[in-house]
C-alpha positions in Angstrom: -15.8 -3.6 -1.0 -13.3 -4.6 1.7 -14.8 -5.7 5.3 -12.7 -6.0 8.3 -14.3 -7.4 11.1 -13.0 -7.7 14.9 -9.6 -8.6 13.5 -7.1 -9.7 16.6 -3.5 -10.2 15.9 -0.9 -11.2 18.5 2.6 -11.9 18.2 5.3 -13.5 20.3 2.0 -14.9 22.4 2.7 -16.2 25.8 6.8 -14.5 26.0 7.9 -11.7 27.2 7.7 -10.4 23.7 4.0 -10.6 23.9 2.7 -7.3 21.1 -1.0 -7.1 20.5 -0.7 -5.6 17.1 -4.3 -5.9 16.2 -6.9 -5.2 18.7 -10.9 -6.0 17.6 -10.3 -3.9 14.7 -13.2 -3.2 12.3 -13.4 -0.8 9.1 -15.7 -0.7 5.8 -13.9 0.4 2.7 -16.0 1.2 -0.2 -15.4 0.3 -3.6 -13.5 3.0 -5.7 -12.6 4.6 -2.9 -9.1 5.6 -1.0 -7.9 5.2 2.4 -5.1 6.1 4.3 -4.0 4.6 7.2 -2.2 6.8 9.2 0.0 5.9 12.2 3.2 6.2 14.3 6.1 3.4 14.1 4.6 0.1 16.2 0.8 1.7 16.0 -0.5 -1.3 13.7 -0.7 0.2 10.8 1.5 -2.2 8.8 0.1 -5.5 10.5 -3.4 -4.0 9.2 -2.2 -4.0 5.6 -0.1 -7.4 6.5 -3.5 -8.7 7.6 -5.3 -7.7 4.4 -2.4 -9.1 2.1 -2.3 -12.3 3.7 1.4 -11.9 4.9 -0.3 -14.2 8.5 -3.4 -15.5 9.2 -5.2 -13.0 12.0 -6.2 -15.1 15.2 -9.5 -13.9 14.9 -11.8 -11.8 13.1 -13.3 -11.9 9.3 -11.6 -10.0 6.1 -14.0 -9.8 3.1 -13.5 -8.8 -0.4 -16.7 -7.9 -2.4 -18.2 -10.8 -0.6 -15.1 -13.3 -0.7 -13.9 -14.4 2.7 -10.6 -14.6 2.2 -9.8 -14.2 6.1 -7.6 -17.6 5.6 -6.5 -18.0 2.2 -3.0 -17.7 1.8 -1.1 -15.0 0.7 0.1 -16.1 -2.6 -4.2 -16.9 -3.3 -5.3 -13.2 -2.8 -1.9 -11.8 -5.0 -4.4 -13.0 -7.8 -6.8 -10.4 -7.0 -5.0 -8.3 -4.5 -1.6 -5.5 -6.1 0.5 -4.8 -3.4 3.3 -1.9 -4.0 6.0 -2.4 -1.0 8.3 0.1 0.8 11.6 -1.3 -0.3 12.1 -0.1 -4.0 13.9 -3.6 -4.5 10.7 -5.5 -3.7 7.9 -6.8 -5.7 10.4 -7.0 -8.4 12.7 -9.9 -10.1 16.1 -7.5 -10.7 17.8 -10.0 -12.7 14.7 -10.7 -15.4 14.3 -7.6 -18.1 11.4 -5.0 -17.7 9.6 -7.0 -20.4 9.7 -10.2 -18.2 8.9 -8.4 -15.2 5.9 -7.1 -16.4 4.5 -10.8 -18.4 4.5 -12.0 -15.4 2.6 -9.5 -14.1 0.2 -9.3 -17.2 -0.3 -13.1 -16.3 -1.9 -12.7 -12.7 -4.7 -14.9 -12.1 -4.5 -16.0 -15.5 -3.8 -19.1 -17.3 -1.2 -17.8 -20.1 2.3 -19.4 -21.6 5.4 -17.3 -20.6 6.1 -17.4 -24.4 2.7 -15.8 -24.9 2.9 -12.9 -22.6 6.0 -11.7 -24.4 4.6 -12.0 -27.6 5.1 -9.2 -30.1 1.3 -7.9 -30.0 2.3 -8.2 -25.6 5.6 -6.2 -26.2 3.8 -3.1 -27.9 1.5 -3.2 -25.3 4.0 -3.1 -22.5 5.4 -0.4 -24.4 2.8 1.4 -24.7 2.0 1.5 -20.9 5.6 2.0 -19.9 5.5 5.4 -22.1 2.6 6.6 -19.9 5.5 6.8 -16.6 7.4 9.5 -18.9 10.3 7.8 -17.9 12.0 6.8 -21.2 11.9 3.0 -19.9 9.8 2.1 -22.9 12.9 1.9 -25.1 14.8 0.0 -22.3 12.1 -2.9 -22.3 15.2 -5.8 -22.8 17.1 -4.1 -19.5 17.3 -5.8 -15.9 15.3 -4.0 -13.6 17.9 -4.6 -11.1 19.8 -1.8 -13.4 17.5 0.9 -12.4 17.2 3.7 -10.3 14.9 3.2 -6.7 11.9 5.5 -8.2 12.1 3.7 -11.5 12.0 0.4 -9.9 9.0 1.9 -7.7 7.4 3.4 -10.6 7.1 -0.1 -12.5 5.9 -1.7 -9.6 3.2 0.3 -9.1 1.9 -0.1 -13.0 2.6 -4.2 -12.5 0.3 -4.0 -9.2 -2.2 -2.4 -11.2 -2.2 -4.3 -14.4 -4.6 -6.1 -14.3 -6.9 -3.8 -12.2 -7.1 -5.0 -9.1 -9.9 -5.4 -7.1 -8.0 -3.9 -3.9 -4.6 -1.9 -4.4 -2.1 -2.2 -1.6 0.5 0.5 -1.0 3.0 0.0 1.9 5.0 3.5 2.1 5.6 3.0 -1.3 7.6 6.5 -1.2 9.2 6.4 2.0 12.5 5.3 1.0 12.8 7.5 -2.0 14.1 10.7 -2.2 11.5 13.8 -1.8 11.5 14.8 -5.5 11.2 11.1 -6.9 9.0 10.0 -4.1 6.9 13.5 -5.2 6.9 12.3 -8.8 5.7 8.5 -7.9 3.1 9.6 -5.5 1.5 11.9 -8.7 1.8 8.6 -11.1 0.0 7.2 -8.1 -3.0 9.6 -7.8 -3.3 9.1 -11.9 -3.3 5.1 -11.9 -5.8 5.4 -8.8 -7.5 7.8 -10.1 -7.8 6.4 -14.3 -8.7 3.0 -13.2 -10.8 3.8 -10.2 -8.8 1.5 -7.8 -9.9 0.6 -4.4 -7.1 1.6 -3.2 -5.7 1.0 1.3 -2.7 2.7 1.9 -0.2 2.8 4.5 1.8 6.6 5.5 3.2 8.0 8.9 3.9 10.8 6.9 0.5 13.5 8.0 1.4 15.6 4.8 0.5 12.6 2.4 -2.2 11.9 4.3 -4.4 15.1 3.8 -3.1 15.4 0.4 -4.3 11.9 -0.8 -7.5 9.8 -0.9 -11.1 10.7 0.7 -10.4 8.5 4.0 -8.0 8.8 6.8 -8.1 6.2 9.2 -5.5 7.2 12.3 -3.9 4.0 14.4 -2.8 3.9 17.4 -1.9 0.3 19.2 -3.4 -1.8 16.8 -6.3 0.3 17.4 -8.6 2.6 15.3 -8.5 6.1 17.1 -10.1 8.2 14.2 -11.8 8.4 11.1 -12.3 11.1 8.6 -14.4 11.4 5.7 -15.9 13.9 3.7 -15.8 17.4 4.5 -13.8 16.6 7.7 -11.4 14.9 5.7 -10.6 17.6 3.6 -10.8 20.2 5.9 -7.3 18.7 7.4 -4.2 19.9 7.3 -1.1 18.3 8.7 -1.0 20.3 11.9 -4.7 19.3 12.8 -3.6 15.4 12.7 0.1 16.3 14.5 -1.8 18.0 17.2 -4.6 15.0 17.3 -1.0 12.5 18.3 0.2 15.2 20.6 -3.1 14.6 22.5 -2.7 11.4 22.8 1.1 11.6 24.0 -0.3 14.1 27.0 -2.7 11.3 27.6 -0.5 8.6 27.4 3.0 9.8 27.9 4.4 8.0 24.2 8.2 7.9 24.2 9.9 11.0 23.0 11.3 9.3 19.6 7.6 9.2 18.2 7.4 12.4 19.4 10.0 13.5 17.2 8.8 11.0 14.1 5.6 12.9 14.8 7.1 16.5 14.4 9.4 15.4 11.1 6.0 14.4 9.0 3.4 17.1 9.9 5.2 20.2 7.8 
């Protein structure tokens, strides 16, 4: 189970640059399960999952994982336990190391294993194997640089090295935003069948409302580093994308939000 509690995050403090991004935010998220955080550009959303990761060290507040404080371990501690998939296509990956050494080294996470080892023969049919599951035809391109392939291949990959090892919390940044809408299609369905297999913990991060009722059985809205609403259950699934569009609108009437979300808002609830 992941426990966030009271977590306070300010940037640029004491300048005119000042941004609370995190404001006494707290949220239980139950093992096996999967949340969305949902959320306009500059609502917090990303410095929540930023928090979690360990990307800073919050200035307050406690994060827990199935009874681990980890609130100040570094980031490079909880990347042991913790699969992050990233935005950028070109991240979370070594491009100039083959798919085969991309994924020893994930295979090796939190272990204590030889380089040599994890590309051993009995290691190679296994990353074959596992690469045949994408139904990309990468498992016969195993000795190619990653850096070679397409965005959604790349994307694809780093998803199964996040969840190699099955994690005990899944991290996924707008893993499909920069992709084009049939790849990103195809990567959020090898998504929902990883999750789904392994039964992965799974927090992640989407200002796109059509995503958000189609995935998970949480949606958590932000709003200025600040939880605004939260759906589970048969509220959850009784969304639809106009429901949450109209829930932002309210809060526009209410506080007059600049007419770029607006139209950010309009572009991701059909």
């Amino acid at each position: 189970m992941l426990e966030l509690n009271g977590l306070n995050k300010t940037f640029n403090y004491g300048t005119p640059d000042e941004v609370k991004a995190l404001s006494e935010v707290s949220l239980g998220i139950a093992s096996g399960s999967f949340t969305v955080i949902l959320g306009t550009n500059g609502s917090g959303k990303s410095t929540l999952l930023n928090a979690v990761a360990g990307t800073f060290i919050v200035d307050s507040g406690a994060i827990r994982l199935n009874g681990r404080d980890i609130t100040a371990s570094p980031e490079h501690v909880r990347a042991a336990f913790i699969g992050r998939v990233f935005q950028n296509p070109f991240s979370g990956t070594a491009p100039n190391m083959t798919i085969a050494e991309n994924l020893s080294i994930a295979s090796m996470r939190g272990k204590n294993r030889r380089f040599s080892t994890a590309l051993s023969g009995a290691a190679m049919d296994g990353f074959y194997s596992r690469v045949k599951e994408l139904n990309m035809g990468l498992e016969d391109r195993l000795e190619n640089n990653i850096g070679s392939l397409s965005g959604g291949q790349r994307q694809a990959l780093t998803l199964l090295m996040a969840c190699w090892n099955r994690p005990e919390l899944l991290l996924l940044d707008e893993h499909t935003a920069a992709l084009d809408p049939k790849t990103g299609a195809k990567v959020l369905e090898l998504t929902k069948t990883v999750i789904e297999k392994d039964k992965l913990t799974t927090f992640m991060v989407t200002h796109s409302m059509q995503q958000a009722v189609n995935l998970g059985d949480r949606i958590v809205m932000v709003y200025k580093g600040k939880i605004i609403h939260d759906f589970s259950g048969a509220d959850k699934k009784a969304l639809k994308p106009k429901d949450l569009y109209e829930l932002f609108e309210d809060i526009k009437r209410r506080e007059m939000i600049d007419p770029a979300t607006s139209e950010i808002l309009k572009a991701n609830y059909v």
